[in-house]
N, C-alpha and C positions, 0 to 999 in steps of 0.2 A: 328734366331736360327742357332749353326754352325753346320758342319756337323757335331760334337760328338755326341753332342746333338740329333741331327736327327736319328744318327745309335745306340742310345741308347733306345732313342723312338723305334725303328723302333724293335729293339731285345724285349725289353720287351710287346710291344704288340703281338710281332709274337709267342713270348711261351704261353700268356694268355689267345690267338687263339686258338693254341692247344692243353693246357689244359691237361687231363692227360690221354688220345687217347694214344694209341701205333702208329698208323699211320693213314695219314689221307687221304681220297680218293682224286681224283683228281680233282673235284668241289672246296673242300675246301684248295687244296694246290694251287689251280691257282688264289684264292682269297688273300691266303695271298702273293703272288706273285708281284699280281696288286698291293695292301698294300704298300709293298716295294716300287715298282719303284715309285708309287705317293709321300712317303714319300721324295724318296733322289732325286727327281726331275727329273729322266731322263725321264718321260713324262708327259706331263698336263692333268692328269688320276684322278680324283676322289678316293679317297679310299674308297674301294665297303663299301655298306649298313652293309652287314653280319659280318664287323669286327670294323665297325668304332666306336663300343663302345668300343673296346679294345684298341683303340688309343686313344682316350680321354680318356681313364682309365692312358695311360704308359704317356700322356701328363699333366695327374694333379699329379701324382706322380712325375714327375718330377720340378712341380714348389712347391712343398709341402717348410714347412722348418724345418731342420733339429730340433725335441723338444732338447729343453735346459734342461727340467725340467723331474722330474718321474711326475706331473700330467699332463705334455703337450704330453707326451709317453704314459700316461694310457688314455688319449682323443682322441686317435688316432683311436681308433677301432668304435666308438661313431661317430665320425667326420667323418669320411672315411670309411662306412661300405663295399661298395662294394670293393674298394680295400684291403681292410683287408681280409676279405672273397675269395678273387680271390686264386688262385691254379696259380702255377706258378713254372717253373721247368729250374731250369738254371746249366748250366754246367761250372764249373771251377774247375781247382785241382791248388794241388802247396804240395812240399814236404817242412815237418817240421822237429827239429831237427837234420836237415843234420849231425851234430857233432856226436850226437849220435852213428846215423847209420852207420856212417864211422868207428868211433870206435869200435862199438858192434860187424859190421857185415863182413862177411868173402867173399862174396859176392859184391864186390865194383861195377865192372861191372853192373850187374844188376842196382843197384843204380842209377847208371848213363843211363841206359837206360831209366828205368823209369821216371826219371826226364828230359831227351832227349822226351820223349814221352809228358810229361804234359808240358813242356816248347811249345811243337806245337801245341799239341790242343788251349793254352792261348793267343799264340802270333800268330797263321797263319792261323788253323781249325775256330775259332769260328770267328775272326773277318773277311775271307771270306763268311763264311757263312752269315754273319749279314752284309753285304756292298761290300767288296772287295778292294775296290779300295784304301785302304791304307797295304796291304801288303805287307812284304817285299819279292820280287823277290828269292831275292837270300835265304832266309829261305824258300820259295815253293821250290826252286831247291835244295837245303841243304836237306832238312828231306825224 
């Protein structure tokens, strides 16, 4: 498995963990913690009890195949009840219509901030968050 793979496991079990808790105490944030580092190796750590169904939930989703078909898409909830059922809360933006906006609106600056702001959450927030160690330097010191 490479690391993509690993830090994509590693993101979608850590949301399925969490669930849809506002925050979570610190029993259960040091668990998904351990999670983590067992997942992307940097110690020979078990991934605790209390999550490890949530990692074989984000590891069979992962090896699923994409349906070709509307009845291989309408089998899916049949087939894979618990992950269909799962709650799961992820964070991505990205602006549409750029064209639009620019024309429409009087307000360009803004624009650009906002888009300065989701370009960081996409490319430097969330993948520290979920691994680290392929961020760009100079985007942490940029934004």
């Amino acid at each position: 498995m490479n690391d993509s793979h690993k830090r994509i496991i590693t993101a979608i079990a850590w949301c399925l963990a969490w669930g849809d808790k506002e925050k979570l105490d610190a029993d259960e944030l040091s668990q998904l913690q351990q999670m983590r580092q067992a997942l992307s190796n940097q110690e020979n750590a078990p991934v605790p009890a209390e999550v490890n169904s949530f990692v074989e939930q984000a590891q069979l989703l992962q090896t699923l195949k994409f349906p070709e078909t509307l009845a291989e898409l309408q089998d899916l909830p049949t087939t894979y009840p618990t992950l269909w059922d799962a709650k799961i809360g992820l964070v991505y933006g990205g602006a549409t219509k750029i064209k639009q906006y620019v024309f429409e609106a009087a307000k360009l600056p803004d624009i650009r901030g906002a888009s300065a702001l989701l370009d960081r959450i996409n490319l430097v927030d969330l993948p520290a968050f979920f691994g680290g160690e392929g961020t760009n330097q100079f985007l942490l010191n940029a934004g």
